[in-house]
C-alpha positions as CSV (number, residue, x, y, z in Angstrom):
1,X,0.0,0.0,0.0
2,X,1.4,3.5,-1.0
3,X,0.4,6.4,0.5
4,X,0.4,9.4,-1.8
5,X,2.0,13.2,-1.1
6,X,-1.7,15.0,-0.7
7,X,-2.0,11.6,2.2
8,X,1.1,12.5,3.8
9,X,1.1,16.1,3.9
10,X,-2.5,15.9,5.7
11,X,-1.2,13.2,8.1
12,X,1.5,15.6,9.1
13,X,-0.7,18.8,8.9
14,X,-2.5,16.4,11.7
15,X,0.6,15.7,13.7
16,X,1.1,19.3,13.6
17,X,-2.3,19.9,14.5
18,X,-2.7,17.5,17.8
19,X,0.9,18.7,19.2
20,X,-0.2,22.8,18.6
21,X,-3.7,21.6,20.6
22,X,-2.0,19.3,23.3
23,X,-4.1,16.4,22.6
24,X,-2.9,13.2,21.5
25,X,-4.9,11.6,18.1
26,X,-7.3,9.3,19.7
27,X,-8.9,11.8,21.5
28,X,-9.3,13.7,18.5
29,X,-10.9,10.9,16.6
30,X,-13.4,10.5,19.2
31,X,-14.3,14.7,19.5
32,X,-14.9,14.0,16.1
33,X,-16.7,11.2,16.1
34,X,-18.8,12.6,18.9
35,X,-18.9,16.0,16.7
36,X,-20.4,13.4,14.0
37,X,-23.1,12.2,15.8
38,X,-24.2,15.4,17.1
39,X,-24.7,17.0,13.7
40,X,-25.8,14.1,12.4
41,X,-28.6,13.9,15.3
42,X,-29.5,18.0,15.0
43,X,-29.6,17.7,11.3
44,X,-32.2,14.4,11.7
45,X,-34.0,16.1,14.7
46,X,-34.9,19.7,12.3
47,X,-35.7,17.4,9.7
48,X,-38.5,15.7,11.6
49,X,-39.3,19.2,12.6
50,X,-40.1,20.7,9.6
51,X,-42.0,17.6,8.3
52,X,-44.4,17.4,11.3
53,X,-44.7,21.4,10.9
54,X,-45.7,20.9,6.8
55,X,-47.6,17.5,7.6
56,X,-49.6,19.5,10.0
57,X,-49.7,22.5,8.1
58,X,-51.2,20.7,5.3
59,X,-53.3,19.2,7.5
60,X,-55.0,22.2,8.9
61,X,-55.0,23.4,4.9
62,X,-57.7,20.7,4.4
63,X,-59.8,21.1,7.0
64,X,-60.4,24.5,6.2
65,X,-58.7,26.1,9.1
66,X,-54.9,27.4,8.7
67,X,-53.8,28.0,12.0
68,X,-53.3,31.9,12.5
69,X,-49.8,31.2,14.6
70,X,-48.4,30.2,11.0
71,X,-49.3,34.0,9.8
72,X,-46.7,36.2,10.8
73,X,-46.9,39.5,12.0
74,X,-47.7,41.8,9.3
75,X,-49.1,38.9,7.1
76,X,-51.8,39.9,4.7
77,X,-54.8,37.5,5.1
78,X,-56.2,36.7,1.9
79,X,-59.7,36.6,1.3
């Protein structure tokens, strides 16, 4: 297995990287794992978000009745 120059300037760049910080590399993989799952979990909790918000939304849309908190202030009611 050969590693290329781009791989071994960013494995050095990291070296650098972990001695500038004070932190050996295993604790930076797992801050950035645990950075990982965090986004990953934000990103899959705003998604749910908006879908309930539209599903309901949509909802409400069919019945008749859009609810008056999803008018802003200043919205123009149409008639």
């Amino acid at each position: 297995m050969s590693i290329s120059i781009t791989e071994m300037e960013t494995l050095q760049t990291l070296g650098r990287l972990t001695r500038e910080l004070g932190i050996s590399s295993g604790t930076l993989i797992i801050v950035l794992v645990l950075l990982y799952f965090i986004i990953k979990w934000g990103v899959s909790a705003g998604i749910k978000s908006a879908y309930d918000d539209i599903h309901a939304c949509k909802s409400f849309e069919e019945d008749g009745n859009a609810p008056e908190s999803r008018n802003g202030p200043g919205a123009v009611k149409s008639s």
